[in-house]
C-alpha positions in Angstrom: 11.4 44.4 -17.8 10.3 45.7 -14.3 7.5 44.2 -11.9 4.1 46.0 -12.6 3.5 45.2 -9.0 2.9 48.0 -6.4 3.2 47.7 -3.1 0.7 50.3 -1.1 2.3 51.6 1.8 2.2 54.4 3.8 6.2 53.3 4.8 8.6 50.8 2.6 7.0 47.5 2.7 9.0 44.1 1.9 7.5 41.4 -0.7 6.9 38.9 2.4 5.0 41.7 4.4 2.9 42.3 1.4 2.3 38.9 0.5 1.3 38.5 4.5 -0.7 41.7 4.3 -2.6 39.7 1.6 -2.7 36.3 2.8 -6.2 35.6 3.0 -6.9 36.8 -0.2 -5.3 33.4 -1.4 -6.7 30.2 -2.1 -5.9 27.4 -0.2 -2.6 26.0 -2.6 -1.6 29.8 -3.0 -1.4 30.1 0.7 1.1 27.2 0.2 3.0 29.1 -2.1 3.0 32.2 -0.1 4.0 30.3 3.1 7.2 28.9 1.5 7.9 32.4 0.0 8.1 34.1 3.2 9.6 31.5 5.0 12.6 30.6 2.6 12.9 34.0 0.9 16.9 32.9 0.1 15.9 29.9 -1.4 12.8 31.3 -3.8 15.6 34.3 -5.2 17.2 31.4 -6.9 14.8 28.9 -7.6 12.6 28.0 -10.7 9.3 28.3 -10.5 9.6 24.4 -11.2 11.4 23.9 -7.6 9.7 26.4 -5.7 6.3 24.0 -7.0 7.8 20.9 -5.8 9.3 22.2 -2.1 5.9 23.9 -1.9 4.1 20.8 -2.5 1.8 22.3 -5.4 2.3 23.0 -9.1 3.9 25.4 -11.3 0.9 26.2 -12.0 -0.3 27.1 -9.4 3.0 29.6 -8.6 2.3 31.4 -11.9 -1.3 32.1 -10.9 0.3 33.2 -7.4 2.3 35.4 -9.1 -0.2 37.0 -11.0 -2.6 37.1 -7.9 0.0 39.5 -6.0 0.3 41.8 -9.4 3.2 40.7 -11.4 2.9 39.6 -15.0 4.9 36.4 -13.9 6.8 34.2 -11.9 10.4 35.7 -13.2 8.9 39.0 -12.2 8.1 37.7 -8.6 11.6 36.0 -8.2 13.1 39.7 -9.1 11.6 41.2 -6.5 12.4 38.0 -4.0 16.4 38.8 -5.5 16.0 42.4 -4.5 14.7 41.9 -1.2 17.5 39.2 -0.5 20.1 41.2 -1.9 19.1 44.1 0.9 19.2 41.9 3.6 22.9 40.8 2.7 23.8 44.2 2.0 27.3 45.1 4.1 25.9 47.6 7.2 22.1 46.6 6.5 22.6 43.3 8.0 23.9 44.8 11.4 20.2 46.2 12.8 18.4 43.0 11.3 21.3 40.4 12.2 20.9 38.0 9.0 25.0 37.7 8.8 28.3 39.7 9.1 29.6 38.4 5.6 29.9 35.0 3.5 31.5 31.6 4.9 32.9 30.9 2.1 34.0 32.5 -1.6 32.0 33.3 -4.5 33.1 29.8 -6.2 31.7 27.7 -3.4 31.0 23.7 -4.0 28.1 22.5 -3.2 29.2 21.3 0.2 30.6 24.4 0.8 27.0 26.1 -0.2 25.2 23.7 2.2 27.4 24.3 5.0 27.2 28.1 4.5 23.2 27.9 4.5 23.1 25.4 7.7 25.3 28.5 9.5 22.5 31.1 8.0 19.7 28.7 9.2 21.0 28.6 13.4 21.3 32.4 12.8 18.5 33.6 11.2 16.4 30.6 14.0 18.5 32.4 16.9 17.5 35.9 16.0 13.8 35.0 15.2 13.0 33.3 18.5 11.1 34.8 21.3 13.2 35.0 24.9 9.7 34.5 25.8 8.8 31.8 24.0 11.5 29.5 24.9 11.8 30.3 28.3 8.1 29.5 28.4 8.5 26.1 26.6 11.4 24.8 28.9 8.8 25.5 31.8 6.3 23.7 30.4 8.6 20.6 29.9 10.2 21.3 33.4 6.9 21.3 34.8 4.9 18.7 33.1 3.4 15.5 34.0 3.2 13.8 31.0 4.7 14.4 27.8 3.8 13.3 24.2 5.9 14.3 21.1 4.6 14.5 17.7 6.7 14.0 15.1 5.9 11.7 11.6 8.1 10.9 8.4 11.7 12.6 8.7 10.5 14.0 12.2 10.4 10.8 13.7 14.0 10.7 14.3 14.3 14.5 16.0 11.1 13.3 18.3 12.7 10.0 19.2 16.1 12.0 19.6 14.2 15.0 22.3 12.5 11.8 24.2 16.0 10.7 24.2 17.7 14.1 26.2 14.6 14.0 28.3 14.3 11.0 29.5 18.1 11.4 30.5 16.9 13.9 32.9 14.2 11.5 34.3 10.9 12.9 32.7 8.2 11.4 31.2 8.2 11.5 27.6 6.2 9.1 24.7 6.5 9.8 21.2 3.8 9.5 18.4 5.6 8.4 14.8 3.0 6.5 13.1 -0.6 6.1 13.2 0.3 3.1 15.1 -2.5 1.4 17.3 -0.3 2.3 20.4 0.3 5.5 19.3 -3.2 6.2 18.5 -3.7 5.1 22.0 -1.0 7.7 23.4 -2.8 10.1 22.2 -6.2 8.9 23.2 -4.9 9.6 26.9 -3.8 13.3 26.4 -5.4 15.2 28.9 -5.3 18.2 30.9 -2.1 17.4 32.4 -0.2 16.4 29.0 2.5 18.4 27.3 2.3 18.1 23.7 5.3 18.9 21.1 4.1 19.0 17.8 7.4 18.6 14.9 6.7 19.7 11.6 8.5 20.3 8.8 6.8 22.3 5.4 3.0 21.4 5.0 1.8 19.1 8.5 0.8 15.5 8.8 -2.5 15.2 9.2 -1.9 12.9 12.4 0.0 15.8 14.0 -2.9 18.1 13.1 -5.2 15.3 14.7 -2.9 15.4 17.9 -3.1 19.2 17.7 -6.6 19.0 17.7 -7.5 16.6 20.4 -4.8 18.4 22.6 -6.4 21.9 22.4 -10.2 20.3 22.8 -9.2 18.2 26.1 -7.6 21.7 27.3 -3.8 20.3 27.2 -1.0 22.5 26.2 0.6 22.4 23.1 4.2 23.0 21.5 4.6 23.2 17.9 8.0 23.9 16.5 7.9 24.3 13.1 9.7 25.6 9.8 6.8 27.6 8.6 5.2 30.1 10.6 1.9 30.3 8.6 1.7 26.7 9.5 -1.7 24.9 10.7 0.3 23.0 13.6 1.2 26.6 14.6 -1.9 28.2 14.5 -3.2 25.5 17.1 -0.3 25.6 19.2 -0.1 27.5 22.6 3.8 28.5 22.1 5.6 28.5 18.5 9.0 28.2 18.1 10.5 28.3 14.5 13.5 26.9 13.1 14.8 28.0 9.7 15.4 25.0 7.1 16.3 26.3 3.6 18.8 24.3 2.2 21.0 24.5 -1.7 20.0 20.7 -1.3 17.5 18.1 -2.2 15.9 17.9 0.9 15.3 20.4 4.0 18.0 21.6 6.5 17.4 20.1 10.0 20.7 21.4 11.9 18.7 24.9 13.2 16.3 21.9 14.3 18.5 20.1 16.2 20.1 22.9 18.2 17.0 23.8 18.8 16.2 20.5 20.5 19.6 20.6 22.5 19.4 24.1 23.4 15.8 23.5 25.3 16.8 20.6 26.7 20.0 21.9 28.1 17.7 24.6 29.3 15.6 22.4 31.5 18.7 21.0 32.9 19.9 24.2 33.8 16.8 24.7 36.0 17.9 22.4 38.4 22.0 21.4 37.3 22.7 19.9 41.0 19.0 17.4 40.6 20.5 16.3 37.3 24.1 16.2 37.6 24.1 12.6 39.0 21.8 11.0 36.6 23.7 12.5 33.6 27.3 11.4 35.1 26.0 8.2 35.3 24.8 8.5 31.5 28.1 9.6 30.6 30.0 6.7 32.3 28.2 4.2 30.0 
């Protein structure tokens, strides 16, 4: 059977440019759906519409209306047309303009530690080609430059905000982290002001506490960081600079190694600002 969606176009248009085309069409759990489509296209070519409910925090439901919404008789329809679309990205020759990999890691009879591994290298690729020069070189200034700094970062982002206070700190800045709505981090971010950096960590739909920090950041005229998974995010939307990190994973739970180099890479880009200022400190780190 073949989709009885058309796409209208004056040129070729992909499913994930449509379905942004259409976005605010979408009720509020469709935009969930959409978001996860376009965000982890590999992942939805090969998921049920079961799975792609539950990593999309909604219901299947609600990812057969979706599909229906965008003009296809059915999920299985929409996961064709997600196949096709991967299927040209992976294509030998196609990938060389867009960059999404030169080949597979591993054979066609991969375990399934072979098929996480092979989709934690497509996640620091497909995060290294999507990321603004701009953008980062703008966030390490920021850091480099800021007075006070607050990271954001609840449930399994705790640990990648307590790990970035951790290679800042080593280069003598001042960092806090918020990982709870703890009274004494409510009261960190009751002292966010002009003159406070904010780093917003999210990972799939946002905690309302990091909204809250977004919020209160942007109204007391502070600047604001997000780095996120999904770029139709909320925590995005309020953010001054965006950087995204790809997190599909074969697995039961998201990737976070495109995260991670992301953390190292901008801290190892503040350092490089000034390598002689810091050289000392981090000997003396290394020594330990």
């Amino acid at each position: 059977m073949t989709s009885v969606i058309t796409i209208p176009s004056t040129a070729p248009q992909s499913l994930c440019d449509y379905i942004l085309a259409r976005f605010d069409e979408f009720s509020r759990s469709q935009r969930d759906v959409a978001q996860y489509i376009v965000d982890h296209l590999d992942e939805v070519a090969f998921q049920t519409a079961e799975e792609l409910a539950r990593r999309a925090n909604t219901s299947s439901s609600t990812v057969v209306r979706f599909s229906q919404a965008l003009g296809f008789e059915g999920y299985p329809e929409l996961q064709r047309s997600a196949r096709d679309e991967y299927r040209r990205r992976h294509e030998p020759g196609a990938l060389e303009g867009e960059g999404l990999g030169s080949g597979p890691l591993f054979g066609l009879d991969r375990s399934p530690f072979e098929d996480a591994l092979a989709q934690d290298h497509q996640n620091l690729e497909t995060t290294a080609r999507r990321l603004s020069r701009k953008d980062v070189e703008r966030t390490i200034e920021a850091i480099a430059t800021a007075e006070r700094i607050v990271v954001v970062g609840t449930d399994q982002m705790a640990f990648f905000a307590s790990y970035l206070r951790h290679l800042l700190m080593l280069l003598d800045l001042r960092v806090e982290v918020v990982a709870s709505a703890s009274q004494e981090s409510l009261q960190r971010l009751a002292r966010i002001d002009e003159n406070t950096l904010l780093i917003a960590l999210s990972a799939g739909r946002p905690h309302p506490l990091v909204v809250r920090a977004m919020k209160l950041a942007r109204h007391r005229r502070g600047r604001a960081i997000a780095l996120v998974d999904a770029t139709l995010s909320e925590v995005a939307q309020l953010a001054n600079t965006t950087l995204f990190y790809s997190s599909d994973s074969p697995a039961y739970v998201r990737s976070h190694a495109a995260l991670l180099s992301l953390l190292q890479g901008i801290a190892h880009g503040v350092y490089s600002r000034d390598t002689v200022g810091f050289d000392d400190r981090v000997r003396a780190y290394r020594l330990k």
